[in-house]
KOLMARZA-588031 format. One record per residue: residue in one letter; x negated, z negated, y of N, C-alpha, C in turn. Coordinates in steps of 0.05 Angstrom, whole numbers, plus 5000, padded with zeros to 4 digits. Layout:
// residues N
+--------+------+------+------+------+------+------+------+------+------+
: residu :   nu :   nw :   nv :  cau :  caw :  cav :   cu :   cw :   cv :
+--------+------+------+------+------+------+------+------+------+------+
:      a :    X :    Z :    Y :    X :    Z :    Y :    X :    Z :    Y :
...
+--------+------+------+------+------+------+------+------+------+------+
This chain:
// residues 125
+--------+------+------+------+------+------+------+------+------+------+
: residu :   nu :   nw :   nv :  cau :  caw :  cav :   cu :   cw :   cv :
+--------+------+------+------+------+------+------+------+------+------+
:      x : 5626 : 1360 : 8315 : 5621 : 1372 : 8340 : 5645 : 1390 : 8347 :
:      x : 5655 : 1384 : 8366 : 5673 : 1403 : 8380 : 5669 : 1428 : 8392 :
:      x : 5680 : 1453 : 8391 : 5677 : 1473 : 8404 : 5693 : 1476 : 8429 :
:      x : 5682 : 1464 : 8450 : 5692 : 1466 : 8470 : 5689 : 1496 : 8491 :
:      x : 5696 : 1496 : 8510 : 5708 : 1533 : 8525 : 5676 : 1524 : 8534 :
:      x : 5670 : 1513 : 8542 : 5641 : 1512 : 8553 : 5615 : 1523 : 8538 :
:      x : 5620 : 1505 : 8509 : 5603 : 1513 : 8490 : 5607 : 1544 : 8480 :
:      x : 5626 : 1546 : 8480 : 5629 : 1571 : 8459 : 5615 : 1594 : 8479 :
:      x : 5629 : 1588 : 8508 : 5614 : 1613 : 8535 : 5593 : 1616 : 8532 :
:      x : 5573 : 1587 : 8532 : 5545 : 1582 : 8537 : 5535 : 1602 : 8498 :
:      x : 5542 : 1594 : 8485 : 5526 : 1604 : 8455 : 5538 : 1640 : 8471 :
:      x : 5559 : 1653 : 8479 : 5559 : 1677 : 8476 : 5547 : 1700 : 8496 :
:      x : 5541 : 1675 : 8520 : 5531 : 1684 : 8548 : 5487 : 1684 : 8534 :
:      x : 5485 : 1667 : 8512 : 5459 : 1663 : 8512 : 5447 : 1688 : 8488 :
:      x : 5470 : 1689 : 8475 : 5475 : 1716 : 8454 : 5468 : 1744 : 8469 :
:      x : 5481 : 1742 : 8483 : 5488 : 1773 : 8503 : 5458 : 1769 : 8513 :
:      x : 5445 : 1748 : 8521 : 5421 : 1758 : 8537 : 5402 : 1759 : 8525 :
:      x : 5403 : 1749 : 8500 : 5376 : 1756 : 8485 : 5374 : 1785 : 8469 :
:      x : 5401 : 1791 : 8467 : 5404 : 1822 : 8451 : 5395 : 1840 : 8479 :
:      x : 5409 : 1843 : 8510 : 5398 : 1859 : 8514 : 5370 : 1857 : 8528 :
:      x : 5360 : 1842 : 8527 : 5332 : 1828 : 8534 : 5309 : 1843 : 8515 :
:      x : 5324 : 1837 : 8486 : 5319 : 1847 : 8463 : 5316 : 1885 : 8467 :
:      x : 5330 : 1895 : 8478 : 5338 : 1927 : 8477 : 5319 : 1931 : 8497 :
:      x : 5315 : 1913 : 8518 : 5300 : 1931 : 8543 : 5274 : 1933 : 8535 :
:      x : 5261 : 1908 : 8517 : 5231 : 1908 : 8507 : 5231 : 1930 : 8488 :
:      x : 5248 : 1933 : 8483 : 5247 : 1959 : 8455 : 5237 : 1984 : 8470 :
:      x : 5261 : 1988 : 8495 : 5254 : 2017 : 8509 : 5232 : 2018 : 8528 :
:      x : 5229 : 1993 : 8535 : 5192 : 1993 : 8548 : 5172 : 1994 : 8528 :
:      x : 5182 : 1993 : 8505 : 5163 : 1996 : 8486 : 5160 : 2028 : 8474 :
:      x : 5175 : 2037 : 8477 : 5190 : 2063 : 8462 : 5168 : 2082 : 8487 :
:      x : 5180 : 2082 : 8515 : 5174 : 2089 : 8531 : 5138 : 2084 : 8540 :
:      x : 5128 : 2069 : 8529 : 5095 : 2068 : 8531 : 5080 : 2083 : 8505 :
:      x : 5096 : 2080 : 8487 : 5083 : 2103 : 8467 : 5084 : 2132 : 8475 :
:      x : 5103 : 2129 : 8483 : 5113 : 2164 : 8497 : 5101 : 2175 : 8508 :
:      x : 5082 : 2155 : 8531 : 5065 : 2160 : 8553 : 5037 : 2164 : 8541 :
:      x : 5030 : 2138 : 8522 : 5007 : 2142 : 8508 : 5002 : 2174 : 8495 :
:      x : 5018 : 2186 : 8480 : 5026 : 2205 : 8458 : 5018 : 2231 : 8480 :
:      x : 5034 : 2227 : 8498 : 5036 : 2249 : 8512 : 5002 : 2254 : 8529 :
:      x : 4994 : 2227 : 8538 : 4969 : 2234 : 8552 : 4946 : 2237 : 8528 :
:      x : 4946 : 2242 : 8506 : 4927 : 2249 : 8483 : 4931 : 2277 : 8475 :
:      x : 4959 : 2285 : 8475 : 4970 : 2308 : 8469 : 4957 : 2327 : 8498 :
:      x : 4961 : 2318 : 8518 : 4945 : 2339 : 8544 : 4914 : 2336 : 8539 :
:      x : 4908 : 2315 : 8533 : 4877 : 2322 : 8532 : 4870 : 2339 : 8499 :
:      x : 4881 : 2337 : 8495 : 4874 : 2354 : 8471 : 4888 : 2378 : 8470 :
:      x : 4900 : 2393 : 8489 : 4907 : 2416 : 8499 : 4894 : 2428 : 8515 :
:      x : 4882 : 2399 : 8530 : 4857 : 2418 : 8557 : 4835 : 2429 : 8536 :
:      x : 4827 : 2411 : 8512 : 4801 : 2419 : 8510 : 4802 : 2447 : 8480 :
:      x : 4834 : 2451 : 8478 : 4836 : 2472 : 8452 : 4839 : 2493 : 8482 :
:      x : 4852 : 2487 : 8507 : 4842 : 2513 : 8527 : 4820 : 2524 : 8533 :
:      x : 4807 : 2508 : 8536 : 4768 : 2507 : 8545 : 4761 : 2517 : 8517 :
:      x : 4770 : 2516 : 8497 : 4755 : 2530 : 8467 : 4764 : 2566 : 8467 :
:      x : 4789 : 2565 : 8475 : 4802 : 2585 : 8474 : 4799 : 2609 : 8500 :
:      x : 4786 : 2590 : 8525 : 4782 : 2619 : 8540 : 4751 : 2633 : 8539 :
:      x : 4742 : 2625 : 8526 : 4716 : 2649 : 8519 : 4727 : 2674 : 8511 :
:      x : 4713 : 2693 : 8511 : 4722 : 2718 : 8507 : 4723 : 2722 : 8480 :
:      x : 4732 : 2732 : 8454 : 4721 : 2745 : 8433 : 4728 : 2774 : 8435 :
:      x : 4722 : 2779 : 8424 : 4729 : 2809 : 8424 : 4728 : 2812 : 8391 :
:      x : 4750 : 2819 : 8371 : 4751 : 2819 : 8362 : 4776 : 2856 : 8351 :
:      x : 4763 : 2871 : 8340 : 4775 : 2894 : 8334 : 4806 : 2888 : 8323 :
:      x : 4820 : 2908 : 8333 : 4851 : 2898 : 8325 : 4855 : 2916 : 8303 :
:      x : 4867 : 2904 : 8278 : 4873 : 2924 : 8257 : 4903 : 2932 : 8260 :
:      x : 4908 : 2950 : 8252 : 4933 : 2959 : 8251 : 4951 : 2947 : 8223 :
:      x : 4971 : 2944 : 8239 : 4999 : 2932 : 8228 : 4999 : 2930 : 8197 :
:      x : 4996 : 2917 : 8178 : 5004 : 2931 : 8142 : 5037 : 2938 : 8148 :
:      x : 5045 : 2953 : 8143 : 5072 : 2961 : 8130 : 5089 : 2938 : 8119 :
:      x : 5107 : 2942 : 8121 : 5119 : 2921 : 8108 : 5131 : 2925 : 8081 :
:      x : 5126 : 2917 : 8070 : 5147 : 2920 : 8040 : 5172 : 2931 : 8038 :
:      x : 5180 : 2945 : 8029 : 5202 : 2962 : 8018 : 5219 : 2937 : 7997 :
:      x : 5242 : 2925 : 8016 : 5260 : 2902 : 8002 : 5278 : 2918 : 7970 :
:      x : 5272 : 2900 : 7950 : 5284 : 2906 : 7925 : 5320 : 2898 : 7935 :
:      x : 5326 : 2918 : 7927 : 5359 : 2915 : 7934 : 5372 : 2921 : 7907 :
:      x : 5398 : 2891 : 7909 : 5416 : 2902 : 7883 : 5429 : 2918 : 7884 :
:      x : 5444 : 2928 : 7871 : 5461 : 2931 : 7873 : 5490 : 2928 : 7879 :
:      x : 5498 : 2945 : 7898 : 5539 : 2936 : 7904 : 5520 : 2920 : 7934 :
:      x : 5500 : 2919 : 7946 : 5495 : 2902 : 7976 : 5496 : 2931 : 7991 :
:      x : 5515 : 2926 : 8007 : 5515 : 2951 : 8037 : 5492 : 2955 : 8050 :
:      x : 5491 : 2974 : 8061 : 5469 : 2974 : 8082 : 5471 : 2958 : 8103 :
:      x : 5487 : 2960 : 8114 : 5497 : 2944 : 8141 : 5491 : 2913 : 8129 :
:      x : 5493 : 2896 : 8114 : 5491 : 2874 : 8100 : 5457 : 2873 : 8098 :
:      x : 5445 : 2889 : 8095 : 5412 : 2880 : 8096 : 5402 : 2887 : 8118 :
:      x : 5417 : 2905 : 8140 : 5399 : 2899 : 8167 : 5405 : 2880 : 8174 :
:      x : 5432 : 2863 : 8171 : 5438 : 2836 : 8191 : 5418 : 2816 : 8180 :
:      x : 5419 : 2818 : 8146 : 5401 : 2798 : 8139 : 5374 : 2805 : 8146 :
:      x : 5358 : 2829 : 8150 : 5324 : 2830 : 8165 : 5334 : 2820 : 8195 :
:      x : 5353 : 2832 : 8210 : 5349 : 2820 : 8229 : 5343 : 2788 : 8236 :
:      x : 5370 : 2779 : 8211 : 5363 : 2749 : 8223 : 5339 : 2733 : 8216 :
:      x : 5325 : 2753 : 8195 : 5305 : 2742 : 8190 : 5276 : 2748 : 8214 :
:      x : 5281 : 2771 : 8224 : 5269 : 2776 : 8248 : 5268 : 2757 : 8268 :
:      x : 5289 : 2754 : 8276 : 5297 : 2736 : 8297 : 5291 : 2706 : 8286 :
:      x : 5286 : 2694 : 8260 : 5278 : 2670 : 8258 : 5247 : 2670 : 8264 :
:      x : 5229 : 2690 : 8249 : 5208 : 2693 : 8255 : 5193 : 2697 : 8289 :
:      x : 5212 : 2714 : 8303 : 5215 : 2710 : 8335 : 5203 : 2693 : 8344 :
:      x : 5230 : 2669 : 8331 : 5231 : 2638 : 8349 : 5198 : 2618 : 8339 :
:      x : 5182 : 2632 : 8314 : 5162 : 2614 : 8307 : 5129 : 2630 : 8318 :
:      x : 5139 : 2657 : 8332 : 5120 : 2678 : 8337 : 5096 : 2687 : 8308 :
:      x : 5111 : 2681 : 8285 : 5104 : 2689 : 8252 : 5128 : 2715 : 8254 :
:      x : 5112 : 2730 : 8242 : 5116 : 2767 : 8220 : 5128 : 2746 : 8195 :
:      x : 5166 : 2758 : 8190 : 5179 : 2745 : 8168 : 5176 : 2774 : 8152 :
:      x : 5176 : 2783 : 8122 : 5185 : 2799 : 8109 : 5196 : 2798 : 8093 :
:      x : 5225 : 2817 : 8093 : 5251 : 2819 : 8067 : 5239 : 2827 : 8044 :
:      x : 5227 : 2813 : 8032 : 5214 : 2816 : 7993 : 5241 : 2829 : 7974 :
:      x : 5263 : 2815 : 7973 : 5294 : 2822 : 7962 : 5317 : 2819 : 7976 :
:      x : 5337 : 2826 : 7970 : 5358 : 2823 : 7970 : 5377 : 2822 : 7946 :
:      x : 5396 : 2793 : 7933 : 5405 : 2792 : 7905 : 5435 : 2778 : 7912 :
:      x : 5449 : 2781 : 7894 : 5469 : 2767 : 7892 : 5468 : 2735 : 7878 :
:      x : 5474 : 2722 : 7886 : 5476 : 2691 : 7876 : 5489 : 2686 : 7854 :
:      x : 5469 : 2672 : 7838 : 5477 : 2670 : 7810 : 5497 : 2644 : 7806 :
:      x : 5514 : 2639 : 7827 : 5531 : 2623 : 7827 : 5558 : 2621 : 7803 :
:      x : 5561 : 2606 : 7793 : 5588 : 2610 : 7772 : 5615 : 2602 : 7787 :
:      x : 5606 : 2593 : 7817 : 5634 : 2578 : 7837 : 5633 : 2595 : 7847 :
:      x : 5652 : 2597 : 7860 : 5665 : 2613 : 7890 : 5651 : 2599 : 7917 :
:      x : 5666 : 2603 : 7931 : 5645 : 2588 : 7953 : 5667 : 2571 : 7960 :
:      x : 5693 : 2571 : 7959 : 5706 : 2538 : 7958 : 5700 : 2530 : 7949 :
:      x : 5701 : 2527 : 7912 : 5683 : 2511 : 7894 : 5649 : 2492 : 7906 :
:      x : 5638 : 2516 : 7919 : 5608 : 2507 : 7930 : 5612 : 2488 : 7949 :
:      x : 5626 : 2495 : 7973 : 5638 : 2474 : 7980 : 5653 : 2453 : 7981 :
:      x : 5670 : 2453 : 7961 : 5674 : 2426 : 7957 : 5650 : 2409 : 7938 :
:      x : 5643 : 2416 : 7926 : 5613 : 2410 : 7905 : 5600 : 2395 : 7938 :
:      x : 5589 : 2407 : 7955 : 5579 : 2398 : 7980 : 5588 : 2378 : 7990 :
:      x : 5611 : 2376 : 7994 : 5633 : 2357 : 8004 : 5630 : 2324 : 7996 :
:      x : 5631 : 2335 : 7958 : 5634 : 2306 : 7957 : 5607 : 2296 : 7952 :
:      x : 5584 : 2317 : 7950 : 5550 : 2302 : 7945 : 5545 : 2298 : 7970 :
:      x : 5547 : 2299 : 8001 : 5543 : 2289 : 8013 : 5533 : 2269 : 8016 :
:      x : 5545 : 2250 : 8018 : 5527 : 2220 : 8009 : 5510 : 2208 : 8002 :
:      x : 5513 : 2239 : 7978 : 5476 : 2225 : 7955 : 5464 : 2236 : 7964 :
+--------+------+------+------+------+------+------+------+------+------+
């Protein structure tokens, strides 16, 4: 059999339309779960609203204290508010109370080039 300019068009013209023929059923497909997902997800938001607007009344206790963070030694001060802060600010973003339990130095035997390159090349795995 010969590969003639005809044949070869026709196999690459019939290639091309089944792949993206192929991609559009994917994203109409992609795209109806989305819709399904999403209209289960609102009805089950209406009805955790309807649970949630009754009144309770429930007494508010006051705050526990927070723990007094164990600090090593040789850590600055300035060095454990950035670290509560950012731990603040992660807790923020999940509307969860985070608390600094310690602050320690890393029992690392590398440097942090060392760590990094260690990183570098496990990547992969």
């Amino acid at each position: 059999m010969e590969m003639t300019n005809e044949f070869v068009a026709s196999v690459v013209i019939s290639g091309l339309v089944i792949v993206f023929s192929a991609l559009i059923i994917l994203i109409l497909f992609v795209a109806l779960f989305g819709k399904i997902f999403d209209s289960i997800n609102s009805k089950q938001k209406k009805a955790v609203t309807k649970k949630t607007e009754e009144p309770v009344s429930i007494p508010a206790k006051a705050p526990a204290p927070a723990p007094v963070p164990e600090i090593e030694d040789g850590i600055g001060d300035e060095v454990i508010a950035v670290i509560a802060a950012a731990v603040a600010a992660m807790g923020a973003e999940t509307g969860k109370k985070f608390a600094l339990r310690s602050v320690k130095h890393s029992m690392s035997s590398r440097g942090a080039w060392g760590n990094a390159g260690v990183s570098e090349s496990m990547r992969n795995f």
